[in-house]
C-alpha positions as CSV (number, residue, x, y, z in Angstrom):
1,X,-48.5,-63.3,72.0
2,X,-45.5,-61.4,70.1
3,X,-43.5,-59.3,72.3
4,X,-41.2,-56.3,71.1
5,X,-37.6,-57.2,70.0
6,X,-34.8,-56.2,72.1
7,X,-32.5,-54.2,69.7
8,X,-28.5,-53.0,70.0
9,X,-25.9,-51.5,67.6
10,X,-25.1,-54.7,67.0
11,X,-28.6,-55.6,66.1
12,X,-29.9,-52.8,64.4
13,X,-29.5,-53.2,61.0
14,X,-30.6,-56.6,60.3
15,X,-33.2,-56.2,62.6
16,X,-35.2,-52.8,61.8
17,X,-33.2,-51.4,58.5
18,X,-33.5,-54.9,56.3
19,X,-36.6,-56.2,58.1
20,X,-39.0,-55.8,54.8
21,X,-42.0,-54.5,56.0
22,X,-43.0,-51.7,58.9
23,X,-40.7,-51.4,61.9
24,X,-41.5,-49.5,64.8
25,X,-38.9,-48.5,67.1
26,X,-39.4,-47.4,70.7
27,X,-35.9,-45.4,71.9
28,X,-36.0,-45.6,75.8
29,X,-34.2,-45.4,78.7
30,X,-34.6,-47.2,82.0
31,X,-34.4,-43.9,84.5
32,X,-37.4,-42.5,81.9
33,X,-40.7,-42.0,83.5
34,X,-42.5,-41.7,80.3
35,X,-41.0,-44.4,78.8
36,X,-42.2,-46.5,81.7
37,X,-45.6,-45.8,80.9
38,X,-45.2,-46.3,77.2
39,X,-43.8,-49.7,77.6
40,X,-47.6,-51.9,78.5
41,X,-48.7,-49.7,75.0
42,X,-45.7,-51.0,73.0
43,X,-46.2,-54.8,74.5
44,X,-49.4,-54.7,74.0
45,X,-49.1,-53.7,70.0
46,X,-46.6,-56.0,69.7
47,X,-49.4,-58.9,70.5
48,X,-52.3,-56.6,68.0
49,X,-49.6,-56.4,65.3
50,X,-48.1,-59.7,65.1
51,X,-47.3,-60.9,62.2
52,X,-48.2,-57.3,60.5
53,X,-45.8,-55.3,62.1
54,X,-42.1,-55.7,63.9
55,X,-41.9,-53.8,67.4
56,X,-38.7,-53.1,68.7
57,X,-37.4,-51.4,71.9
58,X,-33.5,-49.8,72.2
59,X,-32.3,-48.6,75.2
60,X,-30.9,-45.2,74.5
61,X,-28.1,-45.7,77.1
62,X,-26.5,-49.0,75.6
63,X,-27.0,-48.0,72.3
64,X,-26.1,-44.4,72.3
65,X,-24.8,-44.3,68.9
66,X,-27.9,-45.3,67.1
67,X,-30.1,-42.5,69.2
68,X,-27.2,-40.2,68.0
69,X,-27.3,-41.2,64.7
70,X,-31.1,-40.8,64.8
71,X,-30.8,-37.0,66.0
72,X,-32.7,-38.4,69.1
73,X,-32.6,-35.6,72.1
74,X,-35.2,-36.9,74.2
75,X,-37.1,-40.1,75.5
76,X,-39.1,-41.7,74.5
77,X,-39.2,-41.3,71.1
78,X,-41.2,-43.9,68.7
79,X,-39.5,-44.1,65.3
80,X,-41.1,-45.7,62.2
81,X,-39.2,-47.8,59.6
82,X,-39.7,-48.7,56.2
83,X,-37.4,-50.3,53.8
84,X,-35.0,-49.5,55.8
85,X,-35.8,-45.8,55.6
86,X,-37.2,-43.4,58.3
87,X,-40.7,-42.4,57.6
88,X,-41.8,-40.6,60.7
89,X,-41.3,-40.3,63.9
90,X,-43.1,-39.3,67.6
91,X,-41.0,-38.1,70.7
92,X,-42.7,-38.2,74.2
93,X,-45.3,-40.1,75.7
94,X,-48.8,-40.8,73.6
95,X,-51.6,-43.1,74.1
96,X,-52.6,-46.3,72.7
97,X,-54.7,-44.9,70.1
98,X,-52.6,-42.5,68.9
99,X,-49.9,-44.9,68.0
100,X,-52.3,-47.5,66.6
101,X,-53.5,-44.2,63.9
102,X,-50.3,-43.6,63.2
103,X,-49.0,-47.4,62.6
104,X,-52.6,-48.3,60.8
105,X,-51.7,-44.9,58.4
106,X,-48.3,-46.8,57.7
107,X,-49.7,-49.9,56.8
């Protein structure tokens, strides 16, 4: 089963902005309580997706510059990427099914 990709400044721009299909990002940090719970939903679309779409988690707090960049003020906050281009986006906590409408809209 796929699991999300760990993602850093260093990382980010071959991994989500020239990966050529969807990319979704989940911005968290490890003091979030919301992002706790969101994590189990993000692992477990990584394993639905695989092969379809690219999860990938960054941690807010080692990769500030990227959340700034991104105009992120709060976690978590579930980006979408496409072609390298931001094409939505979801701050705070939402269930499974919520994120699989959105992702399966994107697809």
């Amino acid at each position: 089963m796929s699991k999300p990709v760990h993602v850093t400044s260093a990382t980010f721009k071959s991994e989500v902005l020239e990966h050529p299909s969807l990319v979704v990002v989940d911005f968290f940090a490890t003091w979030c309580g919301p992002c706790k719970m969101l994590a189990p939903v993000i692992e477990e679309l990584a394993g639905e997706y695989d092969g379809k779409v690219k999860l990938c988690k960054i941690d807010t707090d080692e990769s500030g510059d990227i959340a700034a960049n991104y105009g992120i003020m709060g976690v978590p906050t579930v980006m979408f990427f496409k072609n390298g281009q931001k094409i939505d986006e979801q701050v705070g906590y939402v269930p499974k099914e919520a994120l699989k409408k959105k992702i399966d809209a994107k697809l």
